[in-house]
C-alpha positions as CSV (number, residue, x, y, z in Angstrom):
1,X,30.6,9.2,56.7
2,X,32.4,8.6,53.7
3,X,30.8,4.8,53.1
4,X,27.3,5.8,53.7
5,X,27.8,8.0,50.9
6,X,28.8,5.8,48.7
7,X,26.2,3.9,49.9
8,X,23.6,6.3,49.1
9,X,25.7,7.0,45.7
10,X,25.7,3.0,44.7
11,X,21.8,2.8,45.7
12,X,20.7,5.5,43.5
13,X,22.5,4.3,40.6
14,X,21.1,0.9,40.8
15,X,17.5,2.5,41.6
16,X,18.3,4.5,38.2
17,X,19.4,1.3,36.1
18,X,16.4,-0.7,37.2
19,X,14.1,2.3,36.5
20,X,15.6,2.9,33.3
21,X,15.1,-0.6,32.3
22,X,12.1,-1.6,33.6
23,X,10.8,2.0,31.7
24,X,12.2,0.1,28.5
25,X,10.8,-3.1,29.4
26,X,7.1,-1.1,29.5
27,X,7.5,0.8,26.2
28,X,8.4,-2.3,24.5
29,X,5.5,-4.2,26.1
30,X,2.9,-1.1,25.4
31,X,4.2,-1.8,21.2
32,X,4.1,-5.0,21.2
33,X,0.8,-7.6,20.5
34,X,-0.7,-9.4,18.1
35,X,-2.0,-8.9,14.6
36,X,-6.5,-8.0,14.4
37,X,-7.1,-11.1,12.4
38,X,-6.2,-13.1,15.6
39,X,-8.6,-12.0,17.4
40,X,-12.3,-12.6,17.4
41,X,-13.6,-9.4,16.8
42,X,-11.7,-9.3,13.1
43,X,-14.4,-7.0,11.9
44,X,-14.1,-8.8,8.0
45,X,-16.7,-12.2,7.6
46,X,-18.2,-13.8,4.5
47,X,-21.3,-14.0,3.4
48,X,-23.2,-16.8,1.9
49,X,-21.9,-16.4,-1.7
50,X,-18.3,-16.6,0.3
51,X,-17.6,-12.4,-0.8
52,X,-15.9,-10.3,2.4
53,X,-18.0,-8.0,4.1
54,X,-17.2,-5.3,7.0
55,X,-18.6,-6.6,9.9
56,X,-19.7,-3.2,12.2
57,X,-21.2,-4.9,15.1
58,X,-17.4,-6.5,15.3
59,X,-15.7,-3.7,15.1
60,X,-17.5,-2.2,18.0
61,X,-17.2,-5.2,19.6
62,X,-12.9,-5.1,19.1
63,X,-13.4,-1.3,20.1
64,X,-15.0,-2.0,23.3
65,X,-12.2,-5.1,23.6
66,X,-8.6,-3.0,22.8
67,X,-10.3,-0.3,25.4
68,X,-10.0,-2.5,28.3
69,X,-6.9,-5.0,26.5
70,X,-4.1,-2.9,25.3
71,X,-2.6,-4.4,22.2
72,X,-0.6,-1.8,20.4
73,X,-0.7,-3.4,16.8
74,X,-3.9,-4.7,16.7
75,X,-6.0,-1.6,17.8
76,X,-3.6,0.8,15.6
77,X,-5.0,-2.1,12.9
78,X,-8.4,-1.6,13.9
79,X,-8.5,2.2,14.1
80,X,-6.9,1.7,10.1
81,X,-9.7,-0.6,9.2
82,X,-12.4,1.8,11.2
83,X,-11.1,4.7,8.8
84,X,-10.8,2.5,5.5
85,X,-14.4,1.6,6.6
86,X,-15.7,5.7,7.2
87,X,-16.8,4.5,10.8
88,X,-17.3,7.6,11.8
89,X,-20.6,8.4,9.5
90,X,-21.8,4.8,10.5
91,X,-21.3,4.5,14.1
92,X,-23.8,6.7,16.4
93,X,-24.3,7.4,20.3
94,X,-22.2,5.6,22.8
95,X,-20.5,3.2,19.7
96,X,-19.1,6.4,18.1
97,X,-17.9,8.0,21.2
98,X,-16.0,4.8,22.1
99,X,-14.8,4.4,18.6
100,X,-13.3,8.1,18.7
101,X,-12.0,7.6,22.8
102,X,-9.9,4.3,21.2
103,X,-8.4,6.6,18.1
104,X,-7.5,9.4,20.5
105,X,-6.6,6.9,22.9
106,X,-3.7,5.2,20.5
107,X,-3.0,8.2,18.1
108,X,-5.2,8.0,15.7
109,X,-4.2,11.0,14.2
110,X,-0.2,10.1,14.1
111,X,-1.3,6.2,12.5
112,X,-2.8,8.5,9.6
113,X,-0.2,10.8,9.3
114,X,2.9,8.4,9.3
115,X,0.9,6.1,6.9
116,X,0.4,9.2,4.2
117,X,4.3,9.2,4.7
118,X,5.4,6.1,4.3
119,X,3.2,6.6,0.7
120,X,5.3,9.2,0.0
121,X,7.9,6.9,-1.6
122,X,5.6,5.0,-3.6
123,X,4.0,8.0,-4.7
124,X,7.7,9.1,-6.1
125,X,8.2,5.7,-7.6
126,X,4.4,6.2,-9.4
127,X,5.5,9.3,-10.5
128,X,8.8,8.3,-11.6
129,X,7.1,5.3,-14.3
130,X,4.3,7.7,-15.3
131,X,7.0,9.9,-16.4
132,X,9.2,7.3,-18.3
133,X,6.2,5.9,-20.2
134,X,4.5,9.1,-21.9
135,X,2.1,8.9,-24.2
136,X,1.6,5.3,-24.4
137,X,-2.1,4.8,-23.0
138,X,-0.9,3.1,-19.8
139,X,-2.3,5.0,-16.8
140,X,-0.4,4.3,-13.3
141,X,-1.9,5.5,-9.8
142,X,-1.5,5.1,-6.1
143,X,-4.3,5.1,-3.6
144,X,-4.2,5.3,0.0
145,X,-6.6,3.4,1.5
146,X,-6.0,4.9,4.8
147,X,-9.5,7.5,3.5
148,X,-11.0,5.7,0.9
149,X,-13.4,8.5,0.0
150,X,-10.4,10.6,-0.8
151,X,-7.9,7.4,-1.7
152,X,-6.7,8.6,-5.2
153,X,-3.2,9.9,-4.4
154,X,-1.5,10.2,-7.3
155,X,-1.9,9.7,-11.1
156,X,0.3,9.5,-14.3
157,X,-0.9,9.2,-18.0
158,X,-4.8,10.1,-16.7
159,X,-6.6,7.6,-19.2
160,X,-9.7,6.9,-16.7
161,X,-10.5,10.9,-16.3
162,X,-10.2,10.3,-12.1
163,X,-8.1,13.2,-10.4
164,X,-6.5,13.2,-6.9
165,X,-8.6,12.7,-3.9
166,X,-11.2,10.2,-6.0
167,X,-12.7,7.6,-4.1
168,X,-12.0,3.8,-3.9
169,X,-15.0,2.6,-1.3
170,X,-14.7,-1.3,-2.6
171,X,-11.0,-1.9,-3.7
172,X,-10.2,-2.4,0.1
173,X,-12.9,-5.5,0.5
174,X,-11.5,-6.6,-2.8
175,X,-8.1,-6.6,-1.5
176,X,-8.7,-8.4,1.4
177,X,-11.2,-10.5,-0.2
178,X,-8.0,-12.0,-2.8
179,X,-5.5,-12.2,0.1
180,X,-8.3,-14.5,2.1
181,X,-8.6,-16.5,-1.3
182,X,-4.8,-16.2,-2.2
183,X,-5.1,-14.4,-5.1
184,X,-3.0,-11.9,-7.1
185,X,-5.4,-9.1,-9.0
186,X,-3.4,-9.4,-12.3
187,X,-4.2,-9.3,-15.8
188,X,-7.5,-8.5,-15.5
189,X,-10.3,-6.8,-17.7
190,X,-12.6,-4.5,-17.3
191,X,-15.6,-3.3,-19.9
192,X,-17.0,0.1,-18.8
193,X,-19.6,0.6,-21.4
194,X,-18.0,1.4,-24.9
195,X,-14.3,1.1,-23.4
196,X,-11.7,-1.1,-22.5
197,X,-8.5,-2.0,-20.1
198,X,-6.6,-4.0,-19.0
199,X,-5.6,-3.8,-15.4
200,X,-3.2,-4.7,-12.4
201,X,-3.4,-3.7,-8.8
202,X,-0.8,-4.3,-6.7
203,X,-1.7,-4.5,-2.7
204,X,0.9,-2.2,-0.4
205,X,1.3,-3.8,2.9
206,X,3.0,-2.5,5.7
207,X,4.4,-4.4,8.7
208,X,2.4,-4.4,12.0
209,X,-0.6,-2.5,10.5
210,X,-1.5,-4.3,7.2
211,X,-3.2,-2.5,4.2
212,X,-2.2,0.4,3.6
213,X,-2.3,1.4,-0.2
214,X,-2.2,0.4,-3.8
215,X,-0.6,0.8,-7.5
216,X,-2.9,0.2,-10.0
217,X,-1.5,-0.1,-14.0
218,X,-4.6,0.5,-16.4
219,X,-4.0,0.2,-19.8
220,X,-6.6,1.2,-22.4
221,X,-7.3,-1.1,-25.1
222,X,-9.3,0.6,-27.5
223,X,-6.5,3.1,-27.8
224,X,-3.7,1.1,-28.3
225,X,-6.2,-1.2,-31.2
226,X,-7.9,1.2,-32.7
227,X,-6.1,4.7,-32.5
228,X,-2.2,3.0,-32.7
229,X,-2.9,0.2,-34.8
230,X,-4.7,2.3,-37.1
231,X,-1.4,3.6,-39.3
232,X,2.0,2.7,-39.2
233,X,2.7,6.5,-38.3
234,X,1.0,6.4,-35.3
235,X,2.3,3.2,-34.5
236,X,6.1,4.6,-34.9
237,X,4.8,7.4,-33.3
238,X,4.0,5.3,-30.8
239,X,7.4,3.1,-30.5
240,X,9.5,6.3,-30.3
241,X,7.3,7.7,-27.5
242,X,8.4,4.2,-25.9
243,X,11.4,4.0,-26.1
244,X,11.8,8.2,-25.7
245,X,15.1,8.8,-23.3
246,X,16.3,11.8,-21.3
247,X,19.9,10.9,-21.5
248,X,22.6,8.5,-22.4
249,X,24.8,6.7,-19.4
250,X,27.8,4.4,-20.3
251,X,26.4,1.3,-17.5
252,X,26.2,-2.3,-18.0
253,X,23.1,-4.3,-17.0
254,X,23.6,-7.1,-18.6
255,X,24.4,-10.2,-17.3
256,X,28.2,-11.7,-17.8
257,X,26.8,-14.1,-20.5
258,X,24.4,-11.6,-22.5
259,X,27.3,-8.6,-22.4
260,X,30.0,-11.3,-24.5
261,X,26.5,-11.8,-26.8
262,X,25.8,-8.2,-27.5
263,X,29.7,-6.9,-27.7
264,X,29.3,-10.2,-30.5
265,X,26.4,-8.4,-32.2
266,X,23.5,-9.7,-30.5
267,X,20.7,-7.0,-31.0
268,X,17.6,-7.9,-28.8
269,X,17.0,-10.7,-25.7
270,X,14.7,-12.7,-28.4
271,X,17.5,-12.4,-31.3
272,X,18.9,-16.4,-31.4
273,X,20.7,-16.0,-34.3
274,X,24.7,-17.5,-34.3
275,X,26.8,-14.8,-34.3
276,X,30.0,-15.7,-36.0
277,X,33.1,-15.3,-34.2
Protein backbone atom coordinates (compact mmCIF):
# COMPACT_ATOMS: atom_id res chain seq x y z
CA UNK A 1 0.00 0.00 0.00
CA UNK A 2 2.62 2.13 1.20
CA UNK A 3 4.69 1.97 -2.43
CA UNK A 4 1.77 2.60 -4.60
CA UNK A 5 1.49 5.69 -2.81
CA UNK A 6 4.55 6.81 -3.28
CA UNK A 7 3.98 5.81 -6.51
CA UNK A 8 1.10 7.88 -7.05
CA UNK A 9 3.03 10.71 -4.98
CA UNK A 10 6.39 10.47 -7.41
CA UNK A 11 4.01 10.41 -10.60
CA UNK A 12 2.20 13.58 -9.74
CA UNK A 13 5.14 15.47 -9.04
CA UNK A 14 6.81 14.59 -12.27
CA UNK A 15 3.36 15.22 -14.16
CA UNK A 16 3.66 18.71 -12.19
CA UNK A 17 7.33 19.53 -13.24
CA UNK A 18 6.74 18.63 -16.84
CA UNK A 19 3.49 20.71 -16.84
CA UNK A 20 5.16 23.48 -15.23
CA UNK A 21 7.82 23.48 -17.75
CA UNK A 22 6.39 22.76 -20.77
CA UNK A 23 3.74 25.83 -19.49
CA UNK A 24 7.16 27.97 -19.54
CA UNK A 25 8.35 26.57 -22.61
CA UNK A 26 4.81 27.87 -24.32
CA UNK A 27 4.89 31.39 -22.76
CA UNK A 28 8.28 31.88 -23.95
CA UNK A 29 7.47 30.56 -27.36
CA UNK A 30 4.02 32.72 -27.56
CA UNK A 31 6.80 36.12 -26.88
CA UNK A 32 9.16 35.26 -28.95
CA UNK A 33 9.45 35.94 -33.09
CA UNK A 34 10.85 38.02 -35.35
CA UNK A 35 11.11 41.64 -36.03
CA UNK A 36 8.01 43.20 -38.95
CA UNK A 37 10.74 44.36 -41.29
CA UNK A 38 11.53 40.60 -41.96
CA UNK A 39 8.70 39.80 -43.18
CA UNK A 40 7.04 40.60 -46.47
CA UNK A 41 4.22 42.37 -45.49
CA UNK A 42 6.58 45.29 -43.88
CA UNK A 43 3.88 47.81 -44.57
CA UNK A 44 6.77 50.76 -45.43
CA UNK A 45 7.96 50.78 -49.48
CA UNK A 46 9.59 53.59 -51.62
CA UNK A 47 8.33 55.29 -54.14
CA UNK A 48 9.97 56.39 -57.42
CA UNK A 49 11.74 59.52 -55.99
CA UNK A 50 13.11 56.65 -53.34
CA UNK A 51 10.80 58.76 -50.20
CA UNK A 52 9.05 55.95 -47.58
CA UNK A 53 5.51 55.65 -47.93
CA UNK A 54 2.89 53.44 -45.71
CA UNK A 55 1.92 50.83 -47.67
CA UNK A 56 -2.07 49.90 -46.52
CA UNK A 57 -2.70 47.06 -48.79
CA UNK A 58 0.44 45.53 -46.75
CA UNK A 59 -0.54 46.09 -43.64
CA UNK A 60 -3.75 44.35 -44.23
CA UNK A 61 -2.04 41.86 -45.90
CA UNK A 62 0.49 41.36 -42.39
CA UNK A 63 -2.92 41.61 -40.53
CA UNK A 64 -4.54 38.82 -42.26
CA UNK A 65 -0.83 36.98 -41.90
CA UNK A 66 0.04 37.42 -37.77
CA UNK A 67 -3.93 36.27 -37.51
CA UNK A 68 -3.27 32.81 -38.71
CA UNK A 69 0.98 32.97 -37.69
CA UNK A 70 1.42 34.03 -34.19
CA UNK A 71 4.59 36.11 -33.88
CA UNK A 72 4.50 38.00 -30.69
CA UNK A 73 6.99 40.89 -31.63
CA UNK A 74 6.16 41.38 -34.98
CA UNK A 75 2.28 41.86 -34.74
CA UNK A 76 2.71 43.99 -31.36
CA UNK A 77 5.11 45.98 -34.17
CA UNK A 78 2.42 46.01 -36.56
CA UNK A 79 -0.48 46.99 -34.38
CA UNK A 80 2.26 50.16 -33.34
CA UNK A 81 2.79 51.01 -36.97
CA UNK A 82 -1.31 50.47 -37.59
CA UNK A 83 -1.80 53.23 -34.79
CA UNK A 84 1.20 55.56 -35.82
CA UNK A 85 -0.49 55.22 -39.19
CA UNK A 86 -4.47 56.17 -37.76
CA UNK A 87 -5.63 52.71 -39.45
CA UNK A 88 -8.53 52.83 -38.00
CA UNK A 89 -10.13 55.97 -40.04
CA UNK A 90 -8.45 54.34 -43.19
CA UNK A 91 -9.33 50.76 -43.06
CA UNK A 92 -13.29 49.92 -43.78
CA UNK A 93 -15.58 46.63 -43.82
CA UNK A 94 -14.01 43.29 -43.32
CA UNK A 95 -10.11 45.01 -43.34
CA UNK A 96 -11.03 47.10 -40.25
CA UNK A 97 -12.73 44.41 -38.41
CA UNK A 98 -9.62 42.18 -38.90
CA UNK A 99 -7.37 44.98 -38.14
CA UNK A 100 -9.30 45.66 -34.65
CA UNK A 101 -9.74 41.36 -34.01
CA UNK A 102 -5.54 41.35 -34.29
CA UNK A 103 -5.20 44.50 -31.63
CA UNK A 104 -7.63 42.91 -29.29
CA UNK A 105 -6.23 39.68 -30.13
CA UNK A 106 -2.48 40.71 -28.88
CA UNK A 107 -3.39 43.61 -26.43
CA UNK A 108 -3.58 46.37 -28.26
CA UNK A 109 -4.61 48.40 -25.64
CA UNK A 110 -1.64 47.25 -22.98
CA UNK A 111 1.15 47.80 -26.12
CA UNK A 112 -0.20 51.56 -25.93
CA UNK A 113 -0.39 51.84 -22.50
CA UNK A 114 3.15 50.43 -21.48
CA UNK A 115 4.61 52.46 -24.40
CA UNK A 116 3.10 55.93 -22.82
CA UNK A 117 5.07 54.59 -19.73
CA UNK A 118 8.15 53.76 -20.80
CA UNK A 119 7.88 57.71 -22.10
CA UNK A 120 7.41 58.67 -18.85
CA UNK A 121 11.15 58.79 -18.20
CA UNK A 122 12.00 60.64 -21.15
CA UNK A 123 9.34 62.97 -20.59
CA UNK A 124 11.08 63.66 -16.94
CA UNK A 125 14.49 63.94 -18.53
CA UNK A 126 12.65 66.72 -21.26
CA UNK A 127 11.40 68.33 -18.46
CA UNK A 128 14.40 68.27 -16.44
CA UNK A 129 16.75 70.28 -19.58
CA UNK A 130 13.80 72.62 -20.25
CA UNK A 131 14.05 73.56 -16.84
CA UNK A 132 17.94 74.03 -16.55
CA UNK A 133 18.05 76.09 -19.77
CA UNK A 134 15.39 79.06 -19.18
CA UNK A 135 15.07 81.74 -21.15
CA UNK A 136 17.53 80.99 -23.75
CA UNK A 137 15.25 80.44 -26.92
CA UNK A 138 15.98 76.73 -27.13
CA UNK A 139 12.67 74.78 -27.10
CA UNK A 140 12.92 70.94 -26.17
CA UNK A 141 9.87 68.38 -26.67
CA UNK A 142 9.00 64.79 -26.64
CA UNK A 143 6.44 63.17 -28.95
CA UNK A 144 5.00 59.89 -28.77
CA UNK A 145 4.53 58.52 -31.89
CA UNK A 146 2.43 55.72 -30.59
CA UNK A 147 -0.95 58.59 -31.71
CA UNK A 148 0.54 60.81 -34.00
CA UNK A 149 -2.54 63.05 -34.12
CA UNK A 150 -2.13 63.68 -30.47
CA UNK A 151 2.03 62.97 -30.43
CA UNK A 152 3.10 66.19 -28.65
CA UNK A 153 3.82 64.98 -25.10
CA UNK A 154 5.62 67.40 -23.49
CA UNK A 155 7.25 70.84 -24.08
CA UNK A 156 9.80 73.15 -22.37
CA UNK A 157 10.83 76.76 -23.44
CA UNK A 158 7.40 76.81 -26.01
CA UNK A 159 9.30 78.88 -28.92
CA UNK A 160 7.13 77.14 -31.81
CA UNK A 161 3.57 78.06 -30.04
CA UNK A 162 2.54 73.96 -30.29
CA UNK A 163 0.97 72.73 -26.82
CA UNK A 164 0.49 69.06 -25.68
CA UNK A 165 -1.42 66.65 -27.68
CA UNK A 166 -0.28 68.60 -31.21
CA UNK A 167 0.05 66.42 -34.04
CA UNK A 168 3.16 64.92 -35.79
CA UNK A 169 1.44 62.97 -38.93
CA UNK A 170 5.03 62.90 -41.08
CA UNK A 171 7.87 62.83 -38.44
CA UNK A 172 7.28 59.05 -38.25
CA UNK A 173 7.89 58.42 -42.30
CA UNK A 174 10.71 60.77 -41.77
CA UNK A 175 12.15 58.76 -39.06
CA UNK A 176 12.01 55.74 -40.75
CA UNK A 177 12.79 57.16 -43.98
CA UNK A 178 16.67 58.31 -42.25
CA UNK A 179 17.08 55.06 -40.50
CA UNK A 180 16.49 53.15 -44.14
CA UNK A 181 19.11 55.84 -45.61
CA UNK A 182 21.39 55.80 -42.32
CA UNK A 183 20.89 59.11 -41.41
CA UNK A 184 21.02 61.14 -38.16
CA UNK A 185 18.37 64.31 -38.31
CA UNK A 186 20.98 66.76 -36.85
CA UNK A 187 21.76 70.25 -37.33
CA UNK A 188 19.19 71.00 -39.51
CA UNK A 189 17.22 74.22 -40.63
CA UNK A 190 14.06 75.08 -41.06
CA UNK A 191 12.53 78.57 -42.74
CA UNK A 192 8.85 78.85 -41.72
CA UNK A 193 7.97 82.11 -43.47
CA UNK A 194 9.54 85.13 -41.62
CA UNK A 195 11.33 82.76 -38.92
CA UNK A 196 14.04 80.65 -38.20
CA UNK A 197 15.65 77.38 -36.25
CA UNK A 198 17.73 75.28 -35.97
CA UNK A 199 16.74 71.84 -35.13
CA UNK A 200 17.65 68.19 -33.85
CA UNK A 201 15.43 65.18 -33.52
CA UNK A 202 16.50 62.45 -31.76
CA UNK A 203 14.60 58.90 -32.70
CA UNK A 204 13.52 56.74 -29.27
CA UNK A 205 13.66 53.16 -30.09
CA UNK A 206 12.65 50.53 -27.94
CA UNK A 207 13.68 46.89 -28.04
CA UNK A 208 11.22 44.29 -29.72
CA UNK A 209 8.78 46.95 -30.89
CA UNK A 210 10.81 49.77 -32.66
CA UNK A 211 9.67 53.51 -32.82
CA UNK A 212 8.37 54.60 -30.27
CA UNK A 213 9.00 58.38 -29.65
CA UNK A 214 11.14 61.42 -30.12
CA UNK A 215 13.16 64.57 -28.51
CA UNK A 216 13.29 67.27 -30.67
CA UNK A 217 15.82 70.53 -29.69
CA UNK A 218 14.46 73.70 -31.72
CA UNK A 219 16.36 76.64 -31.36
CA UNK A 220 15.18 79.92 -32.75
CA UNK A 221 17.53 81.93 -34.62
CA UNK A 222 16.05 85.20 -35.20
CA UNK A 223 15.88 85.48 -31.39
CA UNK A 224 19.18 84.68 -30.39
CA UNK A 225 20.51 87.28 -33.76
CA UNK A 226 18.34 89.82 -33.61
CA UNK A 227 16.72 90.16 -30.05
CA UNK A 228 20.17 88.91 -27.98
CA UNK A 229 22.71 90.18 -30.21
CA UNK A 230 21.03 93.42 -30.25
CA UNK A 231 22.71 95.00 -26.88
CA UNK A 232 25.29 93.85 -24.67
CA UNK A 233 22.56 93.95 -21.85
CA UNK A 234 20.50 91.55 -23.33
CA UNK A 235 23.28 89.49 -24.27
CA UNK A 236 24.56 89.39 -20.39
CA UNK A 237 21.13 89.04 -19.72
CA UNK A 238 21.28 86.28 -21.72
CA UNK A 239 24.67 84.57 -20.38
CA UNK A 240 23.43 84.79 -16.73
CA UNK A 241 20.08 83.14 -17.62
CA UNK A 242 22.70 80.41 -18.92
CA UNK A 243 24.50 79.74 -16.72
CA UNK A 244 21.58 80.49 -13.85
CA UNK A 245 22.04 77.70 -10.88
CA UNK A 246 19.75 76.34 -8.16
CA UNK A 247 22.47 75.38 -5.86
CA UNK A 248 26.10 74.92 -5.20
CA UNK A 249 27.52 71.08 -4.64
CA UNK A 250 31.25 70.47 -3.63
CA UNK A 251 31.65 67.33 -6.61
CA UNK A 252 34.37 66.78 -9.00
CA UNK A 253 33.70 66.03 -12.71
CA UNK A 254 36.72 66.59 -13.96
CA UNK A 255 38.97 64.24 -15.24
CA UNK A 256 42.38 63.41 -13.10
CA UNK A 257 44.34 65.52 -15.65
CA UNK A 258 41.91 68.70 -15.99
CA UNK A 259 41.38 68.79 -11.91
CA UNK A 260 45.67 69.28 -11.31
CA UNK A 261 44.95 72.11 -14.38
CA UNK A 262 42.18 73.95 -12.71
CA UNK A 263 43.42 73.60 -8.80
CA UNK A 264 46.72 75.34 -11.07
CA UNK A 265 44.42 78.16 -12.33
CA UNK A 266 43.15 76.87 -15.40
CA UNK A 267 39.78 78.74 -15.97
CA UNK A 268 37.87 77.23 -19.03
CA UNK A 269 38.38 73.71 -21.23
CA UNK A 270 39.60 76.25 -24.19
CA UNK A 271 42.06 78.33 -21.84
CA UNK A 272 45.79 76.86 -23.13
CA UNK A 273 47.61 79.25 -21.43
CA UNK A 274 50.93 77.81 -19.17
CA UNK A 275 50.23 78.11 -15.82
CA UNK A 276 53.20 78.59 -13.80
CA UNK A 277 53.99 76.35 -11.11
Amino acid sequence: MLSEILINVLASAILLVFGYFGGQYRERRSHQGKNLEEYESYPFALDEKKILYFDLRKFCSGVRYFLRHRDYFAARQLILVGEQNDVDNSLTGDDKAQYRKLYHKFGGDKILDDTAKYLENYKRIVRLIGDSFPDTGMEILLHNLTNPAKALYQIKNNVTGRSVEAPATNLVLDLKTRRLQNQDKLNYELNIGARKFKCTTIPIYRENYGLVGAICINLDVNYLKEEILSSTEKVNAFIKALCKTDMVLDENILSKDEYEKALAGKRHFRDFTTVAG
